[in-house]
C-alpha positions in Angstrom: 0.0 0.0 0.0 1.4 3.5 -1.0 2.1 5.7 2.1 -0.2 8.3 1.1 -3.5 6.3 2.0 -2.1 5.9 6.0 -1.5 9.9 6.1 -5.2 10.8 4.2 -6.3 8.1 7.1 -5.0 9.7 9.8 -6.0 12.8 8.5 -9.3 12.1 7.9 -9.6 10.7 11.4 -8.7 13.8 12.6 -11.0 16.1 10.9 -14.5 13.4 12.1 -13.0 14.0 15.8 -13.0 17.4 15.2 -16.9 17.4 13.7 -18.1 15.0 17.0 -16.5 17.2 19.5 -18.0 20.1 17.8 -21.4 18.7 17.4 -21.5 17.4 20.9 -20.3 20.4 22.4 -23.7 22.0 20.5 -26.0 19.4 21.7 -24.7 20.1 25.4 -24.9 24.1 24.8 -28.2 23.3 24.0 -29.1 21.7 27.0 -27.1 24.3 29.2 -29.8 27.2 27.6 -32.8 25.4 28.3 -31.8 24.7 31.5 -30.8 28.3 31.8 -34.3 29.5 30.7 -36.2 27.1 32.9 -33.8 29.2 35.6 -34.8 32.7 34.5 -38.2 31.7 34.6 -38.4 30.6 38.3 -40.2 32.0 41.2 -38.9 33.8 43.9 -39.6 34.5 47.6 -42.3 37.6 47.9 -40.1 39.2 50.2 -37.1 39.4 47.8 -38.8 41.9 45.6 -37.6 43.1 41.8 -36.2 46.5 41.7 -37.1 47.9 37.9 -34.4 50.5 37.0 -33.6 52.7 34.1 -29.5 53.3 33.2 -27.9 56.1 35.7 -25.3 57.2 33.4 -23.5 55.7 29.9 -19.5 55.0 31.3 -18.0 53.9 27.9 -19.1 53.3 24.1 -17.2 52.8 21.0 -18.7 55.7 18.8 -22.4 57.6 18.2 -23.7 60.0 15.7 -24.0 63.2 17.1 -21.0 65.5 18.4 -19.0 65.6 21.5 -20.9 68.9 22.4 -24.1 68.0 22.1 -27.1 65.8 22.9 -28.4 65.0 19.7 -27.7 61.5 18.3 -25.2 60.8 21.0 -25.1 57.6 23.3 -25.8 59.5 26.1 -29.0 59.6 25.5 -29.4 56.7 27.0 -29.6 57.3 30.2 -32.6 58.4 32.2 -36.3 57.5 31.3 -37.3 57.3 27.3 -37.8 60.3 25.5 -39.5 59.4 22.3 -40.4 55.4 23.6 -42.9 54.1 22.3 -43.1 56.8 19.1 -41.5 55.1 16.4 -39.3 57.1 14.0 -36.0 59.4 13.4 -35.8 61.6 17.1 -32.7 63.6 17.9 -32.9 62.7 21.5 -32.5 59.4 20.7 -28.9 57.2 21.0 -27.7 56.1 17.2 -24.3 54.8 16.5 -21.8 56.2 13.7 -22.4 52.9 11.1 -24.5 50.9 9.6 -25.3 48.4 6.6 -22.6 47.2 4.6 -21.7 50.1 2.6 -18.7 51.3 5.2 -16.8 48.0 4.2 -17.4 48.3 0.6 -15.3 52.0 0.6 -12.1 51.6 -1.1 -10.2 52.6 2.7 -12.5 49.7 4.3 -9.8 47.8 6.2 -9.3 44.3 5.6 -10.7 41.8 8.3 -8.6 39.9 10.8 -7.9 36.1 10.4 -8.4 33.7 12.6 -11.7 35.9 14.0 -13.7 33.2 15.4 -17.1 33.5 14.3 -19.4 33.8 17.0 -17.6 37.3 17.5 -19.7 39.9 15.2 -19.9 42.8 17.4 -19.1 46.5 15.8 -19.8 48.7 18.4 -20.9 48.5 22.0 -22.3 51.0 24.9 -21.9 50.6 28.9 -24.1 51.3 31.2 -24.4 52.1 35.0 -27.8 52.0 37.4 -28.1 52.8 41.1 -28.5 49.5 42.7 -26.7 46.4 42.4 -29.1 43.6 41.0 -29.1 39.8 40.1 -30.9 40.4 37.0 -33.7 39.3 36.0 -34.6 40.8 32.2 -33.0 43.6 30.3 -35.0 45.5 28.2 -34.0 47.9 25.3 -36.5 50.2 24.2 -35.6 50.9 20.0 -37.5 53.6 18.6 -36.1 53.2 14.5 -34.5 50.2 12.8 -34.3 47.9 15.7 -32.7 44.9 15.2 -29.4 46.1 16.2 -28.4 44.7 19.4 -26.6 41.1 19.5 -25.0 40.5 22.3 -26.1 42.0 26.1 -23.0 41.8 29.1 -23.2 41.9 33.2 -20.3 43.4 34.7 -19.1 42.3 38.4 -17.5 45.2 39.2 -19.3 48.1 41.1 -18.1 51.5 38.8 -19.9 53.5 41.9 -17.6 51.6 44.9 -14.7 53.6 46.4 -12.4 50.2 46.5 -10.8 48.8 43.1 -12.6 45.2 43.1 -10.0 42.0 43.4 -11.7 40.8 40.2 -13.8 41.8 37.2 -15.7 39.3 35.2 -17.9 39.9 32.3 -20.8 37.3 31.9 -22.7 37.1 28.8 -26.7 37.2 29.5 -27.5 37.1 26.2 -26.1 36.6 22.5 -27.7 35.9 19.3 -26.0 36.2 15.7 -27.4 39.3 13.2 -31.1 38.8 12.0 -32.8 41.2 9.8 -35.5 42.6 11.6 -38.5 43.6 8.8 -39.8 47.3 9.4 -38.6 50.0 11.3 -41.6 50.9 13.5 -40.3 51.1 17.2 -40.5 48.0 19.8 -39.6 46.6 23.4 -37.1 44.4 23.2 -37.1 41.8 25.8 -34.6 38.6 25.1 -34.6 35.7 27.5 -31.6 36.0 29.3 -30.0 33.6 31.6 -29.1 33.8 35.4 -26.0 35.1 36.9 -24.4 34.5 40.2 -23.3 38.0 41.2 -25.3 40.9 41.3 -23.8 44.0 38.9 -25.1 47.3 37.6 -23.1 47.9 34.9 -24.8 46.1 31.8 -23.3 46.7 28.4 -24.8 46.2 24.9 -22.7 45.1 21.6 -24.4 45.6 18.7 -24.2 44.7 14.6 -26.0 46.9 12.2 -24.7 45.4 9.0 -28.2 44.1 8.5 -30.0 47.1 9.2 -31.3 50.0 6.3 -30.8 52.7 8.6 -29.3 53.6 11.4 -30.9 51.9 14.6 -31.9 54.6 17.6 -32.4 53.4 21.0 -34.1 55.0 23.4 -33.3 53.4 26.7 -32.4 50.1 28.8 -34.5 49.0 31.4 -33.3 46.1 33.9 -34.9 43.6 36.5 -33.8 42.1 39.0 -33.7 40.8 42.2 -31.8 42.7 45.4 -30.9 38.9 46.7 -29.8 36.3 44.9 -33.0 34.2 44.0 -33.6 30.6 45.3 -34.6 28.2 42.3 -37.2 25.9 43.5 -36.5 22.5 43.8 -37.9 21.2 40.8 -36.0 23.7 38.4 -32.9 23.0 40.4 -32.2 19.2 39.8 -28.7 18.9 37.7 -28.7 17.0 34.4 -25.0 14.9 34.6 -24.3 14.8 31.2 -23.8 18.6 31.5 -21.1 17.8 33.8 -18.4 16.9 31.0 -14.8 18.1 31.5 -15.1 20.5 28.3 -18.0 22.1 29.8 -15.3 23.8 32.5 -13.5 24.8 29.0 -16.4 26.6 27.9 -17.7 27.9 30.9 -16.8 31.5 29.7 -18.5 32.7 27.2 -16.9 35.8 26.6 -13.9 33.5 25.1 -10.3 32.7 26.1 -10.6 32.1 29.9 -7.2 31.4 31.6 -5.1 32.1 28.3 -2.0 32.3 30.2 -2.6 29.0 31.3 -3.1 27.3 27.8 -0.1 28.9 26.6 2.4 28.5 29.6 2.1 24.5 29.7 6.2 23.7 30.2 5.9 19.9 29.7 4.5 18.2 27.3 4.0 14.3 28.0 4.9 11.4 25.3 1.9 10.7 23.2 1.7 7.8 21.1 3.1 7.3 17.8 1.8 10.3 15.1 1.0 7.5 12.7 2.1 9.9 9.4 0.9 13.3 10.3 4.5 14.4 11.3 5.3 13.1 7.8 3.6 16.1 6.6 5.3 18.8 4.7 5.8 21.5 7.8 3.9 24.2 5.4 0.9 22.0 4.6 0.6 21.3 8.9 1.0 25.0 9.4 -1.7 26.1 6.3 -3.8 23.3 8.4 -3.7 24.8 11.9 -4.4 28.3 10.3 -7.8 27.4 10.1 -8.3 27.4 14.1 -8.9 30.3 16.2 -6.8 31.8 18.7 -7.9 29.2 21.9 -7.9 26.2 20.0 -4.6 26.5 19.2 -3.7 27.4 22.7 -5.6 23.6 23.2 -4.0 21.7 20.8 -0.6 23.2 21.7 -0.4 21.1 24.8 -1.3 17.6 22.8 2.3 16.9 22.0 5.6 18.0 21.2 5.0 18.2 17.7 1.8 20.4 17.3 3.0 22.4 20.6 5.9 23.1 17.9 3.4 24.5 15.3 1.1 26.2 17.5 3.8 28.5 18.8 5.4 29.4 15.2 5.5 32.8 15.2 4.3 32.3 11.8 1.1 31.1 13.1 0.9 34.9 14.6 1.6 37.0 11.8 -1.9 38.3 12.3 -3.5 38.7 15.5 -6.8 39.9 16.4 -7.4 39.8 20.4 -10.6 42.2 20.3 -12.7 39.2 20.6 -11.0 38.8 23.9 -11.4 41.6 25.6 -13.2 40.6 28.7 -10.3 38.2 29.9 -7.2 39.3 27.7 -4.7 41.0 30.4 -1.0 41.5 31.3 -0.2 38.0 32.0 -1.6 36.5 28.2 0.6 39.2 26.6 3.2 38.1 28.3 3.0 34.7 27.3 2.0 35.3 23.9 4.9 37.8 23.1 7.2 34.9 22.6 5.0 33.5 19.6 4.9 37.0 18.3 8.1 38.2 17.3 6.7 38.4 13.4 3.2 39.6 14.2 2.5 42.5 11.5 -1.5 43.1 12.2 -2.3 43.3 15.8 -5.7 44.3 16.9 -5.8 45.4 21.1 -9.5 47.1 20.1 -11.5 47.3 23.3 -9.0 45.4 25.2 -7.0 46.7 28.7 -10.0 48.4 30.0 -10.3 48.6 33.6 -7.0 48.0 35.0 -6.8 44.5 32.5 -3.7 45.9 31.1 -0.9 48.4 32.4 0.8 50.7 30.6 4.4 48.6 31.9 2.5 45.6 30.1 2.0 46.9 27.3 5.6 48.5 26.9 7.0 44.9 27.2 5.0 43.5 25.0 5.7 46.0 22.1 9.5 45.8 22.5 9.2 42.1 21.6 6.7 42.6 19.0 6.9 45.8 17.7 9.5 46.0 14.9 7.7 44.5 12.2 4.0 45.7 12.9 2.5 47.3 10.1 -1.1 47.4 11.3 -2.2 48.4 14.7 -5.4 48.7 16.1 -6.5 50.1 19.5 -10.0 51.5 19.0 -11.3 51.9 23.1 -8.0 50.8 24.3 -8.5 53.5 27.5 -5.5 52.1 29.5 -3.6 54.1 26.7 -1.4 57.1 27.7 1.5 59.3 26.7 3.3 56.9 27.2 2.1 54.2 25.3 1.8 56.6 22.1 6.1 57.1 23.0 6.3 53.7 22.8 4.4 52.5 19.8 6.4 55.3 18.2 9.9 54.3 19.3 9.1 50.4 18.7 6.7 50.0 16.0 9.2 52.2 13.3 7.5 50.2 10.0 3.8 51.0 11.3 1.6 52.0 8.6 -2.0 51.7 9.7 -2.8 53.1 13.2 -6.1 53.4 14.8 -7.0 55.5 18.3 -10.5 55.8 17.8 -12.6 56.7 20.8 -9.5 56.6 23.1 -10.7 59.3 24.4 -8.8 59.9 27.8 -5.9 60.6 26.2 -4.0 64.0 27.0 -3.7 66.2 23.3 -0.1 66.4 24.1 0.3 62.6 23.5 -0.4 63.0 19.7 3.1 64.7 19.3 4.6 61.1 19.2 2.4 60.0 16.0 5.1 63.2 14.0 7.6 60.5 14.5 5.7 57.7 12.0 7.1 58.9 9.1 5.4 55.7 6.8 1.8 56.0 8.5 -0.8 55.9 5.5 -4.1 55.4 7.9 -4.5 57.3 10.7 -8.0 57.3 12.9 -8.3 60.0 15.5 -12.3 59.3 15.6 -13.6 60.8 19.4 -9.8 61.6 20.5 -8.9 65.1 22.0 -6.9 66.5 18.9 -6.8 70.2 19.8 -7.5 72.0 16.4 -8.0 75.6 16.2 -8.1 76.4 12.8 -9.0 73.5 10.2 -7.9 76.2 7.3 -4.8 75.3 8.3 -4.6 71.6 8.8 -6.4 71.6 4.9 -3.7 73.5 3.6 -0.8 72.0 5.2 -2.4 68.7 3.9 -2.5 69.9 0.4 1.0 70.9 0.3 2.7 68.1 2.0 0.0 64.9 1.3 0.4 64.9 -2.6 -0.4 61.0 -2.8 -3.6 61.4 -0.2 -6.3 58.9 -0.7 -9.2 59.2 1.8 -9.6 62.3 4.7 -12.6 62.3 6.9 -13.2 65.7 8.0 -16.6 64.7 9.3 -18.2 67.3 11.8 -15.2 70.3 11.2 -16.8 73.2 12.6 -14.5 76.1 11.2 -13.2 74.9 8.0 -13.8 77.2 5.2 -13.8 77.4 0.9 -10.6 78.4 1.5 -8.8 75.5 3.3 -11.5 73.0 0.3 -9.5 75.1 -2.0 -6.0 74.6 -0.6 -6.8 70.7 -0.3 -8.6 70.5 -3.8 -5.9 72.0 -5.7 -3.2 69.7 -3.5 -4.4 66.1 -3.7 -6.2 65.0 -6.7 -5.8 61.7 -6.2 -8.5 61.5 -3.5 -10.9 58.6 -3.8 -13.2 59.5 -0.1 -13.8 62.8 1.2 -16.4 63.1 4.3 -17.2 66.8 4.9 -20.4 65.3 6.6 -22.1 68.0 9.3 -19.9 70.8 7.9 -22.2 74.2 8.4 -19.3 76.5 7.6 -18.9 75.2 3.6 -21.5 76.6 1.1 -22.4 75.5 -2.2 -22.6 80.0 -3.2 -19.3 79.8 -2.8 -18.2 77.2 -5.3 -16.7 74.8 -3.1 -18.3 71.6 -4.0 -18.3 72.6 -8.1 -14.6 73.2 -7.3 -14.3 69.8 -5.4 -15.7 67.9 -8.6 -13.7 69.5 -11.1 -10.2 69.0 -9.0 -10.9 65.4 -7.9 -11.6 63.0 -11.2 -10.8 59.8 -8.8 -13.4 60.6 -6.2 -15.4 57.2 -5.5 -16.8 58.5 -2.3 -18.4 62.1 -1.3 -20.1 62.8 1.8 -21.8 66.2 1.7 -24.4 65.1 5.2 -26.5 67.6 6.4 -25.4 70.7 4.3 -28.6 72.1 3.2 -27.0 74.7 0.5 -25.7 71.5 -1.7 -27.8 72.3 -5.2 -28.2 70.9 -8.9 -24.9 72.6 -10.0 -23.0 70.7 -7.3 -24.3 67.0 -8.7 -23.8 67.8 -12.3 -20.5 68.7 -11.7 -20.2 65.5 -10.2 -22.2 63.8 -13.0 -19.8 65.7 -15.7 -16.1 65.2 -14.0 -16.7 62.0 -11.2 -17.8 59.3 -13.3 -15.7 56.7 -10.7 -18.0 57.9 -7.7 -19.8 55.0 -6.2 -21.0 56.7 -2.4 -22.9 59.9 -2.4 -24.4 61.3 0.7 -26.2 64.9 0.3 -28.8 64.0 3.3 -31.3 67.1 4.5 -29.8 69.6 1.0 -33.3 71.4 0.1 -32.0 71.9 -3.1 -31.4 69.0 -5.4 -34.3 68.0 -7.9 -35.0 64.9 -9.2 -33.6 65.8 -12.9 -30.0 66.3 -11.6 -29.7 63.0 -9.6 -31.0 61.5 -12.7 -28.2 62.6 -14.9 -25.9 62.1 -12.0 -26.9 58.2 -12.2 -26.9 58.0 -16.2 -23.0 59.6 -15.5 -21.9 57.7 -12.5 -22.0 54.1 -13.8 -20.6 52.6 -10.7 -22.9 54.6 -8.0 -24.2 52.0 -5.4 -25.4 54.4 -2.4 -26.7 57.5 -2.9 -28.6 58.9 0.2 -31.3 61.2 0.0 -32.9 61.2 3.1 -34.5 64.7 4.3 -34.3 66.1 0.6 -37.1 68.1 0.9 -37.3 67.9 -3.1 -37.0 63.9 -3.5 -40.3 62.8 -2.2 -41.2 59.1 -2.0 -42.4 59.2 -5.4 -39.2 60.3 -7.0 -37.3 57.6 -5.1 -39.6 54.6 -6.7 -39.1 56.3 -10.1 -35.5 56.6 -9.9 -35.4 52.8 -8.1 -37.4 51.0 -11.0 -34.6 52.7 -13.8 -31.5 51.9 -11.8 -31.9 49.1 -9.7 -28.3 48.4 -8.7 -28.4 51.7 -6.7 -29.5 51.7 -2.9 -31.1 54.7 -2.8 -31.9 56.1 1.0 -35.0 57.7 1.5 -36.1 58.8 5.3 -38.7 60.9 6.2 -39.3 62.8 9.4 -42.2 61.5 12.1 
């Protein structure tokens, strides 16, 4: 017999072990949840009464609509009693994040996902929330007012945010997760998922959410949570213990947030003698590596400790030349960096997005973990990362000198003197400085230093610039005409009188994306100079302009061959009508249409 039958064998062999420990773990998840309901369901004592509470205050979220000065659109809306609840529709005092659909990933800046992301982790953007009393809760409800749909995934904190004393230890427990569904309609609702019992009491409750399904943006109003001020007694009917829950991998998956005791898996010194490998070590070394690519981040921390031989693959540092911890936030801390830095001397992506958060990670951590693993990162992200400081942003710009991509979005606690380290990245090409306290008096002058010094530019997001003027659009039109995005969304100070936008078109041939959101003076000489000189643009966005009739957008879609979002909402001229005539001739175009309740 050739030896290639044995290898397929074991092979083979390996892949149906794989498939029954997956399918039974499902079978015994399943169990666990109905158990878990039955649990949520059951009564408790009269004299342990529920205590109904709306949120006390909004700690943390990863980005919102509206402006750092103001109510409208902003996640801190969601605190207090409902405002609009149960009025359906698009409210300003409502909380709306920054995203949503699919059209942000389709822009020719969209960043490239993460390998290795395991799949159950689909969350773009989350809030936290505090309330008064510490509760073993009971229900969560989120009141959605437009596009609902949103939320996916709903956390319980242990920690007390309003206690004087730093707690020994902070868990996250998941109460409830479910993946995206599309939700038909966008009248407002109450919603009210089942969610399972805890066995600490918390007030800090935070909500992740996906909107990639969604045609809108979703508003919520606000969160509403039960429960109970003493731990509730299940009866004794509800409380009998199946034992075939009781398997050892159940204690591997007992966390649900992912990766529990990562410095364990990892830090496994010996490794005993397993039996003969059969042929797999007879592999080609690439082919085993291209194999064990396919696993995420904890199950290669498992099968590291099977034997000598896959511990040998599993801590290639070619196995890490990409590596996404976001998904880990709740449990990833100093001591898994540590042990992971040795594995990650080549690591060029490295996501740390929402990680490090309450005392998780230190600043000393993070500084030893970067001079192992910083001199060939070319992608960093650290979107929330809020245990950032001066000195981190010293660090990542002494250690990390081939970085191209950086991303401190929403790190908002970090002192405006801090951003004097990003000068010293001289090969950044992506920088996010979303929610960050950039001081910026006069945006005149950031345009025009921008135009004289960014000649090979591709994409700026100016979105929400107070102050910026013609002149600084000038200064940048005239400098970088090879800009594909430009986002001068929520922009009051530009005006279409003074020819800034006609300008805009006529300088930048390659634009494929132009947001023009909520400037009302945008008119039918603005989009047929797009429709005459930006035939590549695929993203337009003139919501709430009062002056744009339905003949110009038409020759702006005969032009613009490649158009697939074009957002109308508010256009006091484009009236549901106009929208159904100008869907049935281009159907390949989404074209946004909101009205106000």
């Amino acid at each position: 017999m050739s030896p290639v039958f044995p290898m397929l064998t074991v092979l083979t062999m390996f892949y149906y072990i794989c498939l029954r420990r997956r399918a039974r773990t499902a079978t015994r998840g399943e169990v666990m949840n109905s158990h878990r309901t039955i649990e949520s369901n059951s009564r408790t004592s009269p004299l342990n009464a529920e205590v109904i509470q709306y949120a006390k205050e909004v700690v943390d979220f990863s980005s919102h609509y509206g402006s750092e000065n103001s109510m409208s659109y902003t996640m801190w809306n969601l605190a207090g009693v409902p405002n609009v609840f149960p009025s359906s529709g698009d409210f300003t005092q409502t909380a709306v994040f920054r995203t949503y659909g699919t059209w942000w990933d389709q822009c020719p800046s969209a960043s490239l996902p993460f390998k290795r992301t395991p799949p159950n982790f689909q969350s773009q953007d989350y809030v936290e929330l505090t309330f008064e009393q510490q509760v073993y809760p009971t229900a969560v409800h989120v009141l959605e007012t437009y596009h609902p749909g949103a939320v996916i995934r709903i956390l319980a904190c242990s920690a007390n945010p309003y206690s004087p004393s730093l707690p020994a230890e902070v868990r996250w427990e998941i109460l409830w997760s479910e993946r995206p569904t599309k939700v038909n309609g966008s009248q407002a609702r109450q919603f009210k998922p089942c969610i399972k019992q805890i066995n600490f009491p918390t007030n800090l409750i935070r909500l992740e959410v996906n909107s990639s399904l969604l045609d809108y943006y979703t508003e919520l109003d606000a969160v509403v949570l039960h429960g109970m001020k003493d731990k509730p007694v299940l009866s004794l009917q509800t409380s009998l213990i199946d034992m075939n829950d009781l398997e050892d991998d159940d204690y591997e998956e007992k966390d649900d947030c992912g990766m529990d005791n990562l410095n364990k898996k990892f830090s496994s010194a010996t490794l005993r003698e397993g039996p003969n490998n059969g042929y797999f070590d007879k592999l080609p070394y690439e082919l085993i590596q291209l194999i064990l690519n396919h696993l995420t981040l904890p199950d290669l921390c498992r099968l590291a400790q099977t034997c000598k031989l896959l511990n040998q693959h599993c801590c290639d540092p070619l196995q890490y030349i990409q590596l996404n911890l976001q998904p880990y936030w709740a449990k990833l801390n100093d001591t898994s960096l540590e042990f992971l830095q040795a594995r990650c001397s080549l690591v060029q992506w490295l996501n740390l997005s929402w990680t490090g958060n309450r005392g998780f990670i230190s600043v000393s951590g993070f500084g030893r973990f970067l001079k192992v693993c910083g001199s060939e990162l070319v992608r960093l992200e650290l979107s929330c990362s809020h245990f950032l400081n001066e000195t981190c942003l010293e660090v990542i710009s002494e250690m990390c000198p081939n970085l191209q991509e950086l991303n401190l979005s929403s790190c908002d606690r970090l002192p405006p003197q801090a951003f004097n380290h990003i000068a010293k990245l001289c090969g950044l090409k992506r920088l996010v400085l979303y929610r960050t306290k950039v001081e910026i008096e006069d945006y005149d002058v950031i345009a025009s230093m921008i135009g004289a010094k960014c000649k090979k530019l591709r994409t700026l997001d100016l979105w929400r610039c107070k102050n910026i003027t013609e002149n600084g659009i000038a200064e940048l039109a005239s400098g970088c005409q090879l800009l594909e995005e430009l986002d001068l969304g929520w922009c009051p100070t530009l005006q279409s009188s003074t020819g800034c936008f006609a300008r805009l078109a006529r300088q930048l041939p390659n634009l494929q994306k132009l947001f023009l959101t909520a400037n009302r003076s945008v008119c039918d000489t603005d989009i047929e100079e797009l429709a005459g000189n930006c035939t590549r643009l695929q993203q337009l966005d003139i919501l709430g302009t009062r002056m744009v009739s339905l003949a110009s957008l038409r020759k702006l879609l005969e032009s613009c061959k490649d158009l697939s979002l074009l957002d109308v909402s508010f256009c006091s001229q484009i009236d549901n009508r106009a929208v159904l005539e100008l869907n049935a001739s281009f159907p390949k175009v989404f074209i946004k249409k909101s009205f106000t309740q």
